[in-house]
N, C-alpha and C positions, 0 to 999 in steps of 0.2 A: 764661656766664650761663644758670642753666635755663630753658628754653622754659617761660613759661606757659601754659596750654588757653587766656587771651583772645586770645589770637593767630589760634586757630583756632575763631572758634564753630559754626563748623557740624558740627566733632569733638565737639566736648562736647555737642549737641544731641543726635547720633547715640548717642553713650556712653549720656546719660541714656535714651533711648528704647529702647536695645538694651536696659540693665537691666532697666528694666521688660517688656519682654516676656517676657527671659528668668524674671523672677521670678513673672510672668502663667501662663507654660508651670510650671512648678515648682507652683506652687500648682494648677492644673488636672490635674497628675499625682499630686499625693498625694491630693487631691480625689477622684479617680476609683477609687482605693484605700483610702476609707475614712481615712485618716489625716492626719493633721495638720499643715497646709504648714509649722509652724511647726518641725517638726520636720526640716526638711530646710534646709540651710546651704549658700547659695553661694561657691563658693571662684573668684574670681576668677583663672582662668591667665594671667599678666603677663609670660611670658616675653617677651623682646626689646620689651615694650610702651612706648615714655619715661610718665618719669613726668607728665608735663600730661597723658594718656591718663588714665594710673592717679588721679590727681585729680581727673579730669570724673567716674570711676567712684564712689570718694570721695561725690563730692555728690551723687550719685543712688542713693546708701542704699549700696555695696557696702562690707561692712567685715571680708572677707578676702582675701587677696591670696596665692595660690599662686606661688612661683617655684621655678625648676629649675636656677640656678646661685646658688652662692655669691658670686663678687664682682658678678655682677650686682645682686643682692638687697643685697650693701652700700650698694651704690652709690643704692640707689634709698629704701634704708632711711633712709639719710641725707639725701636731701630731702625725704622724705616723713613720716620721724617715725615714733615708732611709738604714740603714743597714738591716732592715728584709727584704725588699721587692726589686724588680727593678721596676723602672717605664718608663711606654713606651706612648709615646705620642700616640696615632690611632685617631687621629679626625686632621681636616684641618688646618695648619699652615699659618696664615699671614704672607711674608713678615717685616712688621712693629714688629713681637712679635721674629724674630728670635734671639733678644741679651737673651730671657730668656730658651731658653732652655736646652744650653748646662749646667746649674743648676740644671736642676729640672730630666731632661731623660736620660734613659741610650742608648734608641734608637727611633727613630723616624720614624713610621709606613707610611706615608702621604706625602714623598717627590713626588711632584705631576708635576713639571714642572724645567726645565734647570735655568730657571730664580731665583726659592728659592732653587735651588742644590748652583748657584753661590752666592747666599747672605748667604745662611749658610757657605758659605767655606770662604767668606772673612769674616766676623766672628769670624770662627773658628779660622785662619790665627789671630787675632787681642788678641785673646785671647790665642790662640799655645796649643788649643785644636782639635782632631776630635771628631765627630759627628757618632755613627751609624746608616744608615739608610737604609729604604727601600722602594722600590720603585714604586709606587701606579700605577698603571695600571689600564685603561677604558677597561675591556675587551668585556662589552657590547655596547661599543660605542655610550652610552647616551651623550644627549647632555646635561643634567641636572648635569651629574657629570665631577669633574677634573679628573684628571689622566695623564699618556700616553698613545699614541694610540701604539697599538704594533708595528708596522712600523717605529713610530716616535724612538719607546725607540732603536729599534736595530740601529738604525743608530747615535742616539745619546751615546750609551753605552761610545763610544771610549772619547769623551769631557767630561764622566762624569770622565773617570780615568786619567785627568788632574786637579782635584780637591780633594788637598792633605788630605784637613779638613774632607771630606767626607770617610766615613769607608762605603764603599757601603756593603748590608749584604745578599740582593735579593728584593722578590720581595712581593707588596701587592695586592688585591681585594676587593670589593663591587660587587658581581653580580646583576644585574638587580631582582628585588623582582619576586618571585617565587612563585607556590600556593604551590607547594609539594619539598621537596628539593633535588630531583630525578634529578629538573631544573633546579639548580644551577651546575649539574655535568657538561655541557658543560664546562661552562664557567672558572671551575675549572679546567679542563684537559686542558684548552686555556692556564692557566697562569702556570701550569709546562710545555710545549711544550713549550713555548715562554722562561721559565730559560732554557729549555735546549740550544736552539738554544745561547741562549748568552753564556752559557758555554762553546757551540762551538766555539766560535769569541774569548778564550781565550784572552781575554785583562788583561793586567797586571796588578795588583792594587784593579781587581775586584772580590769581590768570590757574588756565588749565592746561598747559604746553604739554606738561610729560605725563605719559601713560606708562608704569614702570610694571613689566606683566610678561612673564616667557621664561623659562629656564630651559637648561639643557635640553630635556626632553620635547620639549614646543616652542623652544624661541622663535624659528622662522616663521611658524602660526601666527604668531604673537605680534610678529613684525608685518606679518600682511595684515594686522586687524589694524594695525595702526601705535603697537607698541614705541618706545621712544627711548625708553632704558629696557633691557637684557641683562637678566640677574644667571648669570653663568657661571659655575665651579668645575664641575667632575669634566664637562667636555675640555678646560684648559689644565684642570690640573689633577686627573683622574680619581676613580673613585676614593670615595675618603674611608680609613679604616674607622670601625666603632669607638669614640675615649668619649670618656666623663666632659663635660664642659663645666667652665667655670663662667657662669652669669655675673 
């Protein structure tokens, strides 16, 4: 039987209080940049969260929902419905998993390389769907993470708007872990300099709207560099304990 949130009120109380602050901070941070909180979109990070969590969130205005696996997100998608909420992939996509997503997301945060840009579109093409996605960026030039490197992405922009299935939307990040999130701001001001420049090379087919880039620890950063999606978990729905995940 799925655990309802009335089981646990004083979860759901927390959920809604956590939203609203988070949404408090969010709005005090575009605030302080001049722009317009309306403009910046909370993406709920729901990994390992049960869904009575993700429905307290639900009722307290949150109506996106980031996950990082796939049969989790089924699994959650199917109690959960998808007309309340939108749901967005932000965790790595295999190659081998791309026949399931255009089911389950309405966008895909994590397109990381030319090669899953082209297996999503013949896909897409197969099925006479597109895909929205965006487009993950190394801006710290780890070697430990995927991405593009920004030199790679400008020069490949033009091959990606040869691929009909793909609804390109902008751009994503991971900054390199920081102690204080003052440090993430480089890397943040790297990845709008870098939309802009693509905006400049005007390719047709492409728009660069969202900058999806901030989590708990540096969202508000994130939102004065010019962020557009906030990929937020622990601050709405506290820290996650250690489990296995199932990709």
């Amino acid at each position: 039987m799925l655990e309802t949130a009335t089981h646990h009120p004083e979860k759901v109380l927390s959920i809604a209080q956590n939203v609203a602050r988070v949404q408090e901070r969010i709005r005090q941070a575009a605030l302080r940049v001049g722009r317009d909180p309306a403009s910046v979109q909370l993406v709920a990070a729901s990994k390992t969260v049960d869904a009575a969590r993700m429905r307290a969130a639900m009722a307290a205005g949150v109506t996106i929902f980031g996950e990082n696996y796939l049969q989790e997100a089924r699994d959650k998608i199917g109690q959960l419905g998808q007309q309340g909420a939108s749901w967005h992939l932000i965790g790595t996509l295999q190659r081998n998993k791309v026949r399931y997503i255009f089911d389950l997301f309405d966008m895909l945060h994590s397109l990381d390389s030319l090669a899953l840009a082209e297996e999503i579109n013949r896909r897409g093409a197969r099925l006479g769907r597109r895909m929205a996605v965006l487009l993950e960026v190394n801006v710290g030039g780890e070697l430990t993470k995927g991405g593009f490197e920004p030199a790679e992405l400008l020069a490949e922009a033009p091959n990606l708007a040869q691929l009909p299935h793909l609804q390109v939307q902008g751009l994503m990040t991971i900054p390199p872990p920081t102690v204080h999130p003052e440090g993430a701001r480089p890397f943040y001001r790297q990845l709008r300099e870098l939309r802009d420049r693509l905006v400049a090379q005007e390719i047709d087919g492409l728009t660069w709207q969202e900058l999806s880039m901030g989590m708990t620890a540096d969202f508000e950063v994130a939102i004065e560099e010019g962020a557009t999606l906030v990929r937020v978990g622990t601050a709405i729905f506290g820290a996650r304990p250690p489990v296995a995940h199932h990709g």
